[in-house]
C-alpha positions in Angstrom: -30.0 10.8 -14.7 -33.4 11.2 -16.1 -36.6 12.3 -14.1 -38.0 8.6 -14.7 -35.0 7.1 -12.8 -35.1 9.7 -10.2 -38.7 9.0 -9.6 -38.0 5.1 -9.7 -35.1 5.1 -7.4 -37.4 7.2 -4.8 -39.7 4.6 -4.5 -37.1 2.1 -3.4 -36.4 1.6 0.2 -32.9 2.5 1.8 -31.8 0.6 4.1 -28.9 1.8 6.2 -25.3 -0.4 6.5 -22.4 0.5 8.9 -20.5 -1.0 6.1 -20.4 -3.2 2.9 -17.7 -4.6 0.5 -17.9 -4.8 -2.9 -15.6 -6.8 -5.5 -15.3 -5.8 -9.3 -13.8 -8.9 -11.1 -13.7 -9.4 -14.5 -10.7 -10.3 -17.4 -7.8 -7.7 -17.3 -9.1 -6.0 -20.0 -12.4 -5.3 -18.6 -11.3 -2.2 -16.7 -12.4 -3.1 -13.5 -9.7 -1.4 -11.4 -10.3 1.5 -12.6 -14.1 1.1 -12.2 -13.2 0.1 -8.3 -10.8 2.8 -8.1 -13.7 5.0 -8.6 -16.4 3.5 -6.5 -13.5 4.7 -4.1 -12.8 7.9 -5.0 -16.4 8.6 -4.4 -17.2 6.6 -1.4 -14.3 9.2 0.3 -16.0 11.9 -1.1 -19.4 10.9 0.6 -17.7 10.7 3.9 -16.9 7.2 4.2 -13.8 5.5 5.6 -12.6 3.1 2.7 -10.2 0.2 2.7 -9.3 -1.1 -0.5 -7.5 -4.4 -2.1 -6.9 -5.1 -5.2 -5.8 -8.4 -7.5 -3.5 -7.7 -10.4 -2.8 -10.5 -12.9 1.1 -11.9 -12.6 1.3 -12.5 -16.5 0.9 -9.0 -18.8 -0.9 -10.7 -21.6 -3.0 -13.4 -19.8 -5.1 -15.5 -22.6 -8.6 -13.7 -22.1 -10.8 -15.3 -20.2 -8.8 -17.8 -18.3 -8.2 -18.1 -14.6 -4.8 -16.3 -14.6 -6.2 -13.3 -16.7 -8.7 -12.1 -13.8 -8.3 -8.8 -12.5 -10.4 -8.1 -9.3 -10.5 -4.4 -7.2 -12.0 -5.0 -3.7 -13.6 -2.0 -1.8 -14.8 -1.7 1.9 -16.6 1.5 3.1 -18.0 2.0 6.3 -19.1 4.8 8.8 -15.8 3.4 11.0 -11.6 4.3 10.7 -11.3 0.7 12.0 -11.6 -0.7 8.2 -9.7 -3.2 7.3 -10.1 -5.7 4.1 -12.9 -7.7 4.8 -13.0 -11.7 4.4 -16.6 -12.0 2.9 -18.0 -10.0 0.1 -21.5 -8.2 0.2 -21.7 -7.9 -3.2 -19.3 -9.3 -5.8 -19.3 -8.3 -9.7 -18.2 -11.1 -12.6 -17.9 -9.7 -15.7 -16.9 -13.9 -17.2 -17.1 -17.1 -15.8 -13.6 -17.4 -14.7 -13.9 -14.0 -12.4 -16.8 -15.8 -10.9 -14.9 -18.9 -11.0 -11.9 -17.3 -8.8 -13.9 -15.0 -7.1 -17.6 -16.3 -5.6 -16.3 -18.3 -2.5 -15.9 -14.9 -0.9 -19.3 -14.0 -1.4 -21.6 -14.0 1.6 -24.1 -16.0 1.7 -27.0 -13.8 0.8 -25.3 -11.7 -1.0 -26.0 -10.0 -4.1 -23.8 -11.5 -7.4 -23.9 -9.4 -10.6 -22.9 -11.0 -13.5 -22.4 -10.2 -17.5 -24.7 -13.2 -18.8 -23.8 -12.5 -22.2 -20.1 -13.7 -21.1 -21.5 -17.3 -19.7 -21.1 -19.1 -23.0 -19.7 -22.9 -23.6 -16.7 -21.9 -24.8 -15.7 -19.5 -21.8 -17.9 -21.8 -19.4 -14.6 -24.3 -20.0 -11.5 -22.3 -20.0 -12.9 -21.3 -16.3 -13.1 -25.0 -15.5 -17.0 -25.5 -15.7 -18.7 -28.7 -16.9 -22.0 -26.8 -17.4 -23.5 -22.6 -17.3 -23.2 -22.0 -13.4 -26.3 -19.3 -13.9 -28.6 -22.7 -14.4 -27.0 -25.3 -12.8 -28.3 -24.8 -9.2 -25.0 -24.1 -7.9 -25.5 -20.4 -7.1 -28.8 -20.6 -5.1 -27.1 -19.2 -2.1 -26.8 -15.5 -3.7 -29.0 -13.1 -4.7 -28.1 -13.5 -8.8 -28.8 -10.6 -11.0 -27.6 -11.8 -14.5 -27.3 -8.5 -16.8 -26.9 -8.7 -20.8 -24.2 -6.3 -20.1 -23.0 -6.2 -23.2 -26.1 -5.4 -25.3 -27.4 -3.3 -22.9 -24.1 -1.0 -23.0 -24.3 -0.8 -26.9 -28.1 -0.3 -26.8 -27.0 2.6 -24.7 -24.3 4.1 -26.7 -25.7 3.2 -30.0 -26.7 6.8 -31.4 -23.3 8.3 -30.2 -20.4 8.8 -33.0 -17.9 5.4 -31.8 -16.7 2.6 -33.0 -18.0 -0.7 -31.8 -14.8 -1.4 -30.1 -14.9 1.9 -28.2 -18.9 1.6 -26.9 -17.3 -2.0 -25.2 -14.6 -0.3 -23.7 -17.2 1.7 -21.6 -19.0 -1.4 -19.7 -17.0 -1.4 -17.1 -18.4 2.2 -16.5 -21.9 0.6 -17.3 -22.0 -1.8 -14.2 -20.1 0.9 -12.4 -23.5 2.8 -12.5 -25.3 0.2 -11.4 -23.7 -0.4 -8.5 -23.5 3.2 -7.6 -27.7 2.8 -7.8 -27.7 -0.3 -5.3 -25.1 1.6 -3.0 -27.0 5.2 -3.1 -23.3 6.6 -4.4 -23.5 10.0 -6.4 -22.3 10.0 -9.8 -21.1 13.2 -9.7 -17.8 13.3 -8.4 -16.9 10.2 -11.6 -18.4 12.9 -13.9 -16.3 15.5 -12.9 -12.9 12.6 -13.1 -14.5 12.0 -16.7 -13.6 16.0 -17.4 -10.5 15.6 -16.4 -9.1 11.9 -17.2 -10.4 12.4 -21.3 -10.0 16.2 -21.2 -8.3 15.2 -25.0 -10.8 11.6 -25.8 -13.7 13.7 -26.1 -15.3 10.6 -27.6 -14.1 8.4 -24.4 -15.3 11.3 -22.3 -19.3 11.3 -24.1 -18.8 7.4 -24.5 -18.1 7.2 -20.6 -20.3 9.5 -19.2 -23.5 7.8 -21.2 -22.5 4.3 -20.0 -22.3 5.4 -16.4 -25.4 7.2 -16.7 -27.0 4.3 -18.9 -25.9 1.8 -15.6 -27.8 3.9 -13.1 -30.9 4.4 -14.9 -31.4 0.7 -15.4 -30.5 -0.5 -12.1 -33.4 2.3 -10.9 -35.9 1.1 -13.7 -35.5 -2.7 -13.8 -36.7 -3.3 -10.2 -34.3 -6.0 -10.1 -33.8 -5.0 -6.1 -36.4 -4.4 -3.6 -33.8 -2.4 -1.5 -30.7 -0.2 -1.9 -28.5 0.5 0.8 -26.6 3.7 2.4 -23.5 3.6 4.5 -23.7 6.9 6.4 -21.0 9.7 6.8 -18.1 9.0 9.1 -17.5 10.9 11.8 -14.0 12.7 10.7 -11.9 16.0 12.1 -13.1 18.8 9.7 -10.6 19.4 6.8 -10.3 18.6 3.3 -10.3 15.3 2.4 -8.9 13.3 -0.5 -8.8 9.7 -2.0 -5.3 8.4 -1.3 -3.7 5.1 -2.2 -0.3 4.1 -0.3 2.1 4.9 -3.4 0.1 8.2 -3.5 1.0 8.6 0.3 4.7 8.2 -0.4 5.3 10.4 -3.2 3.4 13.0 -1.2 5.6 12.9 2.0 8.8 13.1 -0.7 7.5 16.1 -2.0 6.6 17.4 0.9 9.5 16.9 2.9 12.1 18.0 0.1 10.2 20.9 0.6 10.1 21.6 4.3 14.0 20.7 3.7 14.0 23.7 1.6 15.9 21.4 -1.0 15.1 20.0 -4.7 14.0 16.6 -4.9 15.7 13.6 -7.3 14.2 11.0 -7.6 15.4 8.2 -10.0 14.3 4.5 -10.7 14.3 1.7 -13.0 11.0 0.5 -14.6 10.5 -2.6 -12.1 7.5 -3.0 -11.2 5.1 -2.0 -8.4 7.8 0.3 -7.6 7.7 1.7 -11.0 4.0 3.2 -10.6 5.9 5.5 -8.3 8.0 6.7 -10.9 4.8 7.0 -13.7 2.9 9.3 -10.9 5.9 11.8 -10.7 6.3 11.8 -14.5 2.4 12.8 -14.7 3.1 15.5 -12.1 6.3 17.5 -12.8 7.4 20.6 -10.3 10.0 23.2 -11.0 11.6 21.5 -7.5 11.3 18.0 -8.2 13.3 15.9 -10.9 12.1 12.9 -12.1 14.9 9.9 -14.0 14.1 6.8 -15.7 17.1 5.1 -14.7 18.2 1.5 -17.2 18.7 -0.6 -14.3 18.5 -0.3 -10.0 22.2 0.4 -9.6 22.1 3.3 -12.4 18.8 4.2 -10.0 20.3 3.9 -6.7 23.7 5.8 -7.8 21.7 8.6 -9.5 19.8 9.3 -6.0 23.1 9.4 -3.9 24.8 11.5 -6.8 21.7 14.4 -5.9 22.3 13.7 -2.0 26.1 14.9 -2.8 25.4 17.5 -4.5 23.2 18.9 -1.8 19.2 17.6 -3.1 17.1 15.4 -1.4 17.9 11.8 -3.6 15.3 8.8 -3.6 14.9 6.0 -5.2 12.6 2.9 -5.4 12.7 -0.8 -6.5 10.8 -4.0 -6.1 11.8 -7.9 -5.9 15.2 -8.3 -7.0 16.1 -5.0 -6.9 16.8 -4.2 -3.4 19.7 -6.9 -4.4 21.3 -5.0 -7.1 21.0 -1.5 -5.5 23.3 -3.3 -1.9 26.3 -1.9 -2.9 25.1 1.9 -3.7 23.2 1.5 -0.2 26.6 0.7 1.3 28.3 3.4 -0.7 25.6 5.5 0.9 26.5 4.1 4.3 30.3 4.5 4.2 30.1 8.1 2.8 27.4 9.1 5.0 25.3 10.7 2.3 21.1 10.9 3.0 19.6 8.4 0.4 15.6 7.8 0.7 15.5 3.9 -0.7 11.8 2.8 -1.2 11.0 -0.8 -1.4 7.8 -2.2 -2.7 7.6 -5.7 -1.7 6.3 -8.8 -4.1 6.2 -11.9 -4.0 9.7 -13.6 -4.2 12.5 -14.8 -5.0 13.6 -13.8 -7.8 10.6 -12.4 -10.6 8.5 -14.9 -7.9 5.1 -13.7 -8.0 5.4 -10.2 -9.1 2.0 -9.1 -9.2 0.9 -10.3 -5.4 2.2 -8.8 -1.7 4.7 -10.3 0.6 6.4 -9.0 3.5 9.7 -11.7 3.0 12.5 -8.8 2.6 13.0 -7.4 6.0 15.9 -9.6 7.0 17.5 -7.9 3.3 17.0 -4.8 4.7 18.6 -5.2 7.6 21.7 -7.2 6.7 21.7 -7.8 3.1 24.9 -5.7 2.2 28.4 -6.6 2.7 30.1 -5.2 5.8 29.0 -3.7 8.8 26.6 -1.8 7.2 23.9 -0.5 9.7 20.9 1.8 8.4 17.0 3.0 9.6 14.2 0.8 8.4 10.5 1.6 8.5 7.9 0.7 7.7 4.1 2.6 6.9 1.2 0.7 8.2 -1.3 2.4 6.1 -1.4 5.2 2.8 -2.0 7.6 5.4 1.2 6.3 7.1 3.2 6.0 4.0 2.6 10.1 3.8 4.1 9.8 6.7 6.7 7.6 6.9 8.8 8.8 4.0 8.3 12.5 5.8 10.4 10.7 8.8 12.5 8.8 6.2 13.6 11.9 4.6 13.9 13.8 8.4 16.2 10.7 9.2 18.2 10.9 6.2 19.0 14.4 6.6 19.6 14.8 10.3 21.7 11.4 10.5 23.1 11.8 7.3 22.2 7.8 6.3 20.3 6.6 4.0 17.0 5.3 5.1 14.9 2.0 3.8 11.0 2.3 3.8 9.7 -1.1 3.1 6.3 -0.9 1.4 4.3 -3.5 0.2 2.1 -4.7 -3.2 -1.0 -4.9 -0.6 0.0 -1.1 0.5 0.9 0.5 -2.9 -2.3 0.1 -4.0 -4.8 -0.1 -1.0 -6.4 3.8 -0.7 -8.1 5.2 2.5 -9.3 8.9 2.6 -6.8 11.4 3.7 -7.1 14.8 5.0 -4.5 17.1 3.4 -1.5 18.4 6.0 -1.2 22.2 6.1 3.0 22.7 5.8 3.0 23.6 9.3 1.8 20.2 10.5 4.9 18.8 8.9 8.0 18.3 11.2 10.8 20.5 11.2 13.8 19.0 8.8 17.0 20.0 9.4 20.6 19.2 8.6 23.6 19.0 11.1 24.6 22.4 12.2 28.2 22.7 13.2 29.7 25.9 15.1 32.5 28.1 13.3 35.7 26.8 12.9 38.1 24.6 10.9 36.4 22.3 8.5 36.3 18.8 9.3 34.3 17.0 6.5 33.6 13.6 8.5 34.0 15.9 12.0 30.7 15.1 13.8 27.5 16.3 16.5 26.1 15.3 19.3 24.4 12.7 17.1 27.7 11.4 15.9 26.2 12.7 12.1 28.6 14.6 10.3 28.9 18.1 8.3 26.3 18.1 4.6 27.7 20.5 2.2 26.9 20.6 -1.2 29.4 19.7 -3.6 31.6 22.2 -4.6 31.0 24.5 -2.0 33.8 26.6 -1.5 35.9 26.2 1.5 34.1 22.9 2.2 35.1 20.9 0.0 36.1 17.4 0.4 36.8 13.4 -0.8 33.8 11.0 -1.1 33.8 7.9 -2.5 34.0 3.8 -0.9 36.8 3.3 0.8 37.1 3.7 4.2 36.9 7.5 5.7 40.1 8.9 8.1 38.0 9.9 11.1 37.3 13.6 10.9 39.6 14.4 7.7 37.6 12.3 5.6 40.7 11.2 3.7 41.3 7.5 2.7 42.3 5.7 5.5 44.0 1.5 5.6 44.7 1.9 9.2 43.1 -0.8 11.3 42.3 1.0 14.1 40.5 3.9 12.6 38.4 1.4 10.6 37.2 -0.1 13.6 36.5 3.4 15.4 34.4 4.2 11.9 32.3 1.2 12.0 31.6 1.9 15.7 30.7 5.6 15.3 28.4 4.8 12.3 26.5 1.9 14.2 26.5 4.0 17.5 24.8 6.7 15.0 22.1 4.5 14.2 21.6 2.8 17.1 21.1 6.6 18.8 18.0 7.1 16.8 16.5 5.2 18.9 16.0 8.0 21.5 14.5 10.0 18.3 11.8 8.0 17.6 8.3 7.1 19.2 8.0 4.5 21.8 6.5 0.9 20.5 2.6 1.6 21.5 0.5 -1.1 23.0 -3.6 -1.0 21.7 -5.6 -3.3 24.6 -4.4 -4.3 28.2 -1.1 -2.9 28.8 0.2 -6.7 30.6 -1.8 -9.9 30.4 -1.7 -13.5 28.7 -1.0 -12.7 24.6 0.3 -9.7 22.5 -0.3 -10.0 19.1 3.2 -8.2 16.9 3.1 -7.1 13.3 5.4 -4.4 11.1 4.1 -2.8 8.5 1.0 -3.2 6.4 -0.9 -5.8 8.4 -1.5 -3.2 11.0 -5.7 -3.1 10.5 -6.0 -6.7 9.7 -4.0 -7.6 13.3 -5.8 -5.3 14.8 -9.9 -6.1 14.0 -8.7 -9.7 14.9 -7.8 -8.8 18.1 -10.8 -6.5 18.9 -13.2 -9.1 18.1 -11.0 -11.7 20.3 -10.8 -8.9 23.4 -14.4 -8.4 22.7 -15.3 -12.1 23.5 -13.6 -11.1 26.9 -10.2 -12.6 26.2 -7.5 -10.8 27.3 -5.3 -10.1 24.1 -3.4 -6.8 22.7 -2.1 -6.0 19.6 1.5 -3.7 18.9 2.8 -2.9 15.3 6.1 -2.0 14.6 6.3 1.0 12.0 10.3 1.5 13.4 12.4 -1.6 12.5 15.9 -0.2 12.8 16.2 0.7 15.3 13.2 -1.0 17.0 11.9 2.1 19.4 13.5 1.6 23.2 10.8 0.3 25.4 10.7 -3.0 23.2 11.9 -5.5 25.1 9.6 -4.2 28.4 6.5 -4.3 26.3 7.9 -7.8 25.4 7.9 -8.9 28.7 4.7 -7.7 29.9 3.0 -10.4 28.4 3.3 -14.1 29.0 3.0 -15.2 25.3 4.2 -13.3 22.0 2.3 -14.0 18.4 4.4 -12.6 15.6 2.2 -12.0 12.4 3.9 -11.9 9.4 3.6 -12.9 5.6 6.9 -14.2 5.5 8.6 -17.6 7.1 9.2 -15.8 10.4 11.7 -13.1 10.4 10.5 -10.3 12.7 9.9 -13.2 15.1 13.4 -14.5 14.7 14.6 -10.9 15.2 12.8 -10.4 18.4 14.0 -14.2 19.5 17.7 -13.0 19.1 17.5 -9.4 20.6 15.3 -9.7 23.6 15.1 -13.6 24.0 12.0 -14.3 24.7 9.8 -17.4 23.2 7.6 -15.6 20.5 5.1 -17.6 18.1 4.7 -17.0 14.7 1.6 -17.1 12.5 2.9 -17.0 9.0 1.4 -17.0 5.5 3.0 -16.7 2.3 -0.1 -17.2 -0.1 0.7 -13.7 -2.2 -2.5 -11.9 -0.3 -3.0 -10.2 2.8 -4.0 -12.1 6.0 -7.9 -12.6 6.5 -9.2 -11.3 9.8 -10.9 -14.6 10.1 -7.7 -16.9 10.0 -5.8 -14.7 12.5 -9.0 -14.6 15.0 -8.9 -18.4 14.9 -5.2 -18.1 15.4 -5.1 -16.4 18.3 -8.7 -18.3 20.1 -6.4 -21.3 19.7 -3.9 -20.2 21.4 -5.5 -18.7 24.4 -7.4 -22.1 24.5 -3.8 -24.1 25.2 -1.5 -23.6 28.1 1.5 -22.4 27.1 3.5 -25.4 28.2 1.8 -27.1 24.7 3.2 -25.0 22.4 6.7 -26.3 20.9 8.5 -23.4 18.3 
């Protein structure tokens, strides 16, 4: 930054925020993920608790410029670890009509609108559904509008450097990212020092990047196009070293890290099906000598791969999206049957079938509880957060190997991609993974513990070795077994296995009055978006609490008594209803659903009305 911009920007007035959200919209060619991605990264790095969402096309090729092709990162940061996605926008950025278009509703009213004015022209004005330019028509009085030549600026910018025409564009997105970093008080250091690193071999993306960043700052602090910037202040956080973390980041992380506390390799295979297949991209771009990474052709080459490592004695985990929970069912069940420890993530999407691939849904619980043939019983969970996905897939992978079962985590589009600073576990924080342990004696392959798991021996090894496969086990022997009455005492001792974890895992905790008139229930990745609506019901005086389920199978023990506590039940769910019709048939009690299947999260506003309506009725009105 020049000494004429730093002199400018100190002449501008700060005022301080507890928090702000910010949008970067624009076609999917633009680059604005990775421009929000950044505004992230750094936020974390200046302290701030971040919540992020972001808005990924459904078709690969959209035609440019159209409703369908926008591509939108959302960021909150705040001086708070209550963050969740907010409902209104404090400051939204439209790189063409049709991201405004799709994208300025959520703007507050007040609020600052940055737009590429060189975009607004007839042509584009229609394919976003406009009669008229929207930056003269009146219809955006209600914002503060700062129209930007983006594009000329950027190539005014960039124009003595050594690139092609095509590759100064590229860098725009980089352009307003420095521009917004000016309004925000963000440092552009710690995107420099990702510059370094990300183009270590583009040396001309690298000088072409770094100029339009540094271009964007300097002319927000020159142009006096704001009376005012703004500063969200430093969180207070437990001392440590902190890093940018997005929920697929999270889960690859507790792999790792608990093949390693496992003191085994990790093999991890997958199909390209995407979300899940980011995961899969990420350990490709980060080998280990301990860690192997397979592109699998399809989700039952994926799923068989995984189980294959568990029987040889690694840590196996796969993951799939949509459809492909489907496929993998029968390797699951081989999984179940031979009582091998499989790690099986899924990434939720919109459904059925290729459905909405691009957008979040929580509509495949009910799959992972009973979508395979048989009695087929195995642990479910379910992270709340990226922090939580870390660790999650640490208890997936302590389940797995203690109970020797595989273990579903059920993810979400929403979670793979929403980031939230995390400070970096120290291997002792971990917990302890361990295997069965058996005492000296004659080798009984399917012989079993306290836990009713059974011996894990690594293929091959001598003096243990034994027959795996589908059909059904001979209790203890492990051999092939057609007898009816050993089939039955197998399916009891492997759902009595399961069902034991229950005494394993945390009890179902309870944030608000511990008894009252409505508890508020959600699994999974809802978890901040239940719980702001419930603190800003409870602080209206109403007497509401909020539980989240990260243990699905089995639910933790004290369930049905926190249940009962309360004298009505809200399930919160984007799906038609299923934890709620779980929790109908296990505990019987009368729960209410609030359900949305609109391919985005919930908005805090639509659950606080949810629940003031309900409190407002007597509960004789309500009819399921």
């Amino acid at each position: 930054m020049s000494s004429a911009s730093q002199e400018a920007a100190a002449l501008v007035p700060v005022e301080e925020l507890d928090a702000a959200t910010v949008r970067f919209c624009g076609d999917s060619g633009d680059g604005m993920q990775l421009a929000g991605a950044q505004f992230g990264r750094v936020s974390v790095q200046m302290g701030n608790y971040v919540c992020s969402l972001t808005d990924y096309p459904a078709e690969i090729r959209a035609p440019a410029g159209s409703l369908a092709g926008v591509s939108g990162y959302q960021l909150q940061f705040s001086n708070s670890s209550s963050a969740a996605p907010s409902d209104r926008l404090d400051t939204l950025v439209a790189m063409n009509p049709a991201a405004l278009q799709t994208n300025v509703r959520d703007l507050e009213r007040g609020g600052i609108l940055i737009v590429n004015s060189e975009a607004f022209t007839p042509s584009e004005w229609a394919k976003a559904g406009y009669e008229r330019n929207p930056l003269d028509d009146g219809s955006l009085l209600n914002f503060r509008v700062l129209a930007i030549p983006v594009d000329s600026l950027n190539r005014d910018g960039l124009k003595k450097l050594k690139l092609s025409q095509k590759e100064i564009d590229r860098c725009k997105n980089f352009f307003v990212l420095g521009f917004v970093c000016w309004i925000y008080d963000r440092s552009l250091d710690p995107i420099l020092k990702w510059f370094k690193s990300k183009f270590a071999d583009n040396p001309a993306a690298l000088v072409g990047n770094t100029r339009a960043l540094k271009e964007g700052f300097t002319f927000a602090a020159t142009s006096e196009l704001l009376p005012v910037r703004y500063r969200v202040p430093r969180a207070a956080q437990p001392t440590g070293a902190y890093r940018h973390l997005t929920g697929n980041e999270g889960l690859l992380l507790g792999l790792r890290a608990a093949a390693r506390s496992a003191q085994r390799p990790l093999v991890f295979a997958s199909a390209a099906l995407a979300p899940a297949s980011a995961l899969l991209n990420q350990l490709f771009e980060d080998p280990a000598p301990d860690l192997r990474s397979i592109q699998a052709e399809d989700d039952v080459a994926a799923a068989g791969m995984a189980l294959g490592a568990s029987f040889a004695g690694a840590v196996g985990a796969t993951a799939t999206s949509g459809a492909g929970l489907g496929q993998m069912s029968e390797i699951i069940g081989l999984g179940v049957i031979s009582e091998l420890p499989l790690v099986v993530i899924d990434v939720q999407r919109g459904g059925p079938s290729t459905g909405l691939p691009t957008k979040t849904e929580q509509a495949e619980l009910l799959s992972a509880l009973f979508g395979r043939n048989g009695e087929c019983p195995l642990p479910v969970l379910a992270p709340t957060s990226p922090v939580d996905c870390f660790a999650m897939t640490v208890e997936a992978v302590r389940l797995a190997c203690r109970y020797m079962t595989p273990v579903l985590v059920l993810s979400d589009m929403f979670l793979s991609s929403a980031a939230e600073p995390w400070r970096a576990r120290d291997s002792a924080e971990l917990p302890k993974i361990t295997t069965p342990v058996f005492a000296d004696g004659p080798y009984l392959p399917y012989g079993r513990d306290a836990k009713l798991a059974r011996p894990w021996p690594a293929a091959g090894t001598t003096g243990r070795e034994y027959r795996t496969g589908g059909l059904e086990k001979e209790a203890n022997t492990g051999n092939v077994s057609y007898d009816s009455a050993n089939h039955e005492e197998m399916v009891r001792l492997r759902a009595e296995k399961i069902a034991g974890i229950a005494a394993d895992i945390p009890e179902l905790t309870v944030q608000g009055p511990a008894d009252g008139e409505l508890l508020v229930v959600g699994w999974g990745s809802t978890a901040a978006l239940l719980a702001a609506a419930v603190r800003r019901v409870a602080k209206r005086g109403r007497v509401v609490a909020h539980a989240q389920f990260r243990y699905l199978n089995p639910l933790p023990r004290n369930t049905g008594d926190v249940l009962r506590r309360y004298r009505r039940v809200l399930v919160a769910e984007l799906n038609r209803g299923q934890l709620r019709t779980l929790l109908r048939d296990r505990y019987l009690i009368d729960a209410m659903g609030f359900n949305r299947m609109m391919g985005r999260p919930f908005l805090v506003s639509e659950v606080e009305e949810k629940i003031e309506s309900l409190l407002d009725r007597p509960p004789s009105s309500y009819h399921a």
